[in-house]
TITOR-589203 format. One record per atom (N, C-alpha, C): residue in one letter; x, y, z. Coordinates in steps of 0.001 Angstrom, whole numbers, plus 500000, padded with zeros to 6 digits. Example, Ala and Ser with C-alpha at 12.3 -4.5 7.8 and 13.67 -1.06 7.14 Angstrom:
<rozas>
a513190494310507800
a512300495500507800
a513200496700507800
s512850497750507080
s513670498940507140
s512900500030507870
</rozas>
This chain:
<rozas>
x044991149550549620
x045011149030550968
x046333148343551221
x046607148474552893
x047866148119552980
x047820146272553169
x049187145618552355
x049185144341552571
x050041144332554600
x049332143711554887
x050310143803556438
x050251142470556708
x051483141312556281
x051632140355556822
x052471140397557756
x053621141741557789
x054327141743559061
x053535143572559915
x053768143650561175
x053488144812561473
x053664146088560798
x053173146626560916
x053247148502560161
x054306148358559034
x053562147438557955
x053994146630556565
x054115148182556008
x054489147656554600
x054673148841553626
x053643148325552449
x052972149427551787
x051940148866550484
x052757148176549600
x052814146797549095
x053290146684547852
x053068147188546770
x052247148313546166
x052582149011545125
x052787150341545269
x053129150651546546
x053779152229547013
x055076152279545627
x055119153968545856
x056145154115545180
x057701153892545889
x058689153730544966
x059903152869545689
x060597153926546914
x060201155207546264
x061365156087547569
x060383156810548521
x059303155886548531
x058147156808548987
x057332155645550313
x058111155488551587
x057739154596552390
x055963154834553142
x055504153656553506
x053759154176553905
x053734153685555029
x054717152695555731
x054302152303557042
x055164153006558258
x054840152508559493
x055945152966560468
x057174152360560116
x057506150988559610
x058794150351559786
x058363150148558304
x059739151260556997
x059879150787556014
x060445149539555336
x060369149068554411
x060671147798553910
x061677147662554215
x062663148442554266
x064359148126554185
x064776147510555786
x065728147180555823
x066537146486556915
x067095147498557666
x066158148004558862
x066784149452559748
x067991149380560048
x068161147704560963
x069434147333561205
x070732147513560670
x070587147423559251
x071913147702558258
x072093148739557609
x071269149948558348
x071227151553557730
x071829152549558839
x072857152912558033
x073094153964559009
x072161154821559745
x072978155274560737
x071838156165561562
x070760157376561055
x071653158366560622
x070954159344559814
x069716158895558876
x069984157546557905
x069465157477557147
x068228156615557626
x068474155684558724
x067230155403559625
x066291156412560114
x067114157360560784
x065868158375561248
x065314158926560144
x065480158842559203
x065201160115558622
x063868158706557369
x064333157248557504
x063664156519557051
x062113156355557591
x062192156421559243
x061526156663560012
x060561157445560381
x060663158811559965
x060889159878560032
x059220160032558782
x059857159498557589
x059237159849556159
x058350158779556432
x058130157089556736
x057210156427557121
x056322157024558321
x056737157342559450
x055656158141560425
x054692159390559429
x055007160231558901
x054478161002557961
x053670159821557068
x053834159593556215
x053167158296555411
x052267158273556120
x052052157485557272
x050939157344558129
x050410158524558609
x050858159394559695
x049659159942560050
x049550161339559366
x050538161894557933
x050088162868557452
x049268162954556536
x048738161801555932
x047178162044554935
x046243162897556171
x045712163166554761
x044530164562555283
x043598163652556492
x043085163157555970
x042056162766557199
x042361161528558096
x043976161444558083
x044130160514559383
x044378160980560793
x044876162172560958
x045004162471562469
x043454163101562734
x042492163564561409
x041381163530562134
x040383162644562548
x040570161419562036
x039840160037562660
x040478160032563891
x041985159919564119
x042448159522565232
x042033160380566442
x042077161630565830
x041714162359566627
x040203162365567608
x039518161976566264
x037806161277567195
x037831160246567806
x038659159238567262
x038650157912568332
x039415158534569446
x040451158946569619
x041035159478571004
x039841160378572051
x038981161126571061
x037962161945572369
x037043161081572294
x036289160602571443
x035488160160571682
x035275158758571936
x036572157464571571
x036360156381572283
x035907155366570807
x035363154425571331
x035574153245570281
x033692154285569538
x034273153635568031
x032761154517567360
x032076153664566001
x031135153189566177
x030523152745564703
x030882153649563433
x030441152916562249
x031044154164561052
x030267155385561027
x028408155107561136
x027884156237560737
x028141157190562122
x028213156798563518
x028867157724564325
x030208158370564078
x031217157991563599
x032604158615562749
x031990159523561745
x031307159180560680
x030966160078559433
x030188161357560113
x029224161315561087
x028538161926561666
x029410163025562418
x030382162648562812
x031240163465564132
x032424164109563322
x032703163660561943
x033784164417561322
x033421165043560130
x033413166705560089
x032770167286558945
x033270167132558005
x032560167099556498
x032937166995555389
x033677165707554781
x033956164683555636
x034385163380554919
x033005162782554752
x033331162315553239
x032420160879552657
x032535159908552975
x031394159067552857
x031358157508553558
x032564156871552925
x032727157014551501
x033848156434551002
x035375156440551303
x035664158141551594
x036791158256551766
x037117158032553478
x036057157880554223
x035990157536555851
x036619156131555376
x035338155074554749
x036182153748554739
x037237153397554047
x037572154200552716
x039059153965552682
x040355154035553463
x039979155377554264
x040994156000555493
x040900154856556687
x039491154344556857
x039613153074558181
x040561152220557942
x040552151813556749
x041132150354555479
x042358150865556064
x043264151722555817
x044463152126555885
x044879152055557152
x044261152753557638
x044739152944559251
x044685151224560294
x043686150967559536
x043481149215560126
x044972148300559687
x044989149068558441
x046074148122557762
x048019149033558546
x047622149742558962
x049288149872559770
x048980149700561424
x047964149360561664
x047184149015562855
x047429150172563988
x046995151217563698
x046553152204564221
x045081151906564797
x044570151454563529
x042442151634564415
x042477149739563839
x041444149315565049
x041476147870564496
x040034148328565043
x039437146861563778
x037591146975563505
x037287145531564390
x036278145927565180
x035303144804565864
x034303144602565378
x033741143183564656
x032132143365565132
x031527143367566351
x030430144073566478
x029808144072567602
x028833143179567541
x027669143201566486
x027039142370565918
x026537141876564803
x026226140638564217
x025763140142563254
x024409141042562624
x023317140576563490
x022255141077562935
x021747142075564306
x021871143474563433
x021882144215562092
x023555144024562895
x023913143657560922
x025268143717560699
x026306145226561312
x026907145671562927
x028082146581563159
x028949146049563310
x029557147615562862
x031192147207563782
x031391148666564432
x032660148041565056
x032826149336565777
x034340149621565900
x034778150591565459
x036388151503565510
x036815151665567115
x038292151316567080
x039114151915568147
x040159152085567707
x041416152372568890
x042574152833568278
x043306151648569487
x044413150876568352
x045054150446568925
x046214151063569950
x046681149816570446
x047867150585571392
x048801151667570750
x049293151276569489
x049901152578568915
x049377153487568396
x047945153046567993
x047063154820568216
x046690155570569094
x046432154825570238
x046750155828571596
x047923156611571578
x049099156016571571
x049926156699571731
x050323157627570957
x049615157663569578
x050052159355568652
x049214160119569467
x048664159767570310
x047886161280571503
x048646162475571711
x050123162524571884
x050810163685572266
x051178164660570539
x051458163586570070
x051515164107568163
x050304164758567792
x048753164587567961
x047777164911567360
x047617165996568318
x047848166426569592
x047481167364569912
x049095168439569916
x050019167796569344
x051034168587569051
x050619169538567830
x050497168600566781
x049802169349565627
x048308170021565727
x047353169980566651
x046541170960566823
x046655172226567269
x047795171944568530
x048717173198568738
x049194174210567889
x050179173541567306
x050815173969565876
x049974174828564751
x049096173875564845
x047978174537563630
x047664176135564176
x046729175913565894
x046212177033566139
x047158178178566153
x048731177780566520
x049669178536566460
x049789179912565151
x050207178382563768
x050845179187562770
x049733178971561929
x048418178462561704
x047604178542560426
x046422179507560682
x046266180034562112
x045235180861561904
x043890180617562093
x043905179237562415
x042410178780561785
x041395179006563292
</rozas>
């Protein structure tokens, strides 16, 4: 899980050339250009290219804020486990932030923050893409 004391943090035990948030550890400011975008570039991937993150995002975008067993329910083939590890993550670069709704019986409920709205044009870029070149 990601430590995020500053915004779209980086894991402290990520590997060193291997960035996980939107804004990698390093100082953008004092990096050349190329090597910013391209820093940028490899952290955006980090985030939304694990396997089952543009498809959570993708359900909170159609379908709106969602309890867990409604998420597990609406996305085939993920486990409860690897759903809440993937929430953990995505909470932690603050893509999806968790509400309770209520105490007793203990919910919560998933949305997508302001910068998960906005991978809206990316997730349906790559659905595009997919139907394009994978066939599926």
């Amino acid at each position: 899980m990601c430590n995020c004391d500053t915004p779209m943090s980086v894991e402290a035990n990520s590997f060193a050339d291997e960035p996980t948030g939107l804004a990698d550890a390093i100082d953008l400011a004092k990096t050349p250009s190329r090597e910013r975008e391209e820093n940028l570039l490899t952290g955006m991937s980090a985030v939304i290219g694990r396997k089952w993150h543009p498809v959570i995002v993708r359900q909170l975008l159609e379908g709106g804020p969602s309890g867990f067993s409604e998420l597990k329910e609406q996305i085939d083939g993920i486990s409860g486990k690897v759903l809440s590890e993937n929430l953990k993550d995505l909470e932690g670069h603050q893509i999806v932030e968790r509400r309770t709704v209520s105490t007793r019986p203990h919910r919560v409920e998933y949305s997508l923050t302001e910068p998960g709205r906005e991978l809206e044009p990316m997730i349906t870029a790559m659905r595009e893409w997919g139907r394009e070149y994978l066939h599926t």
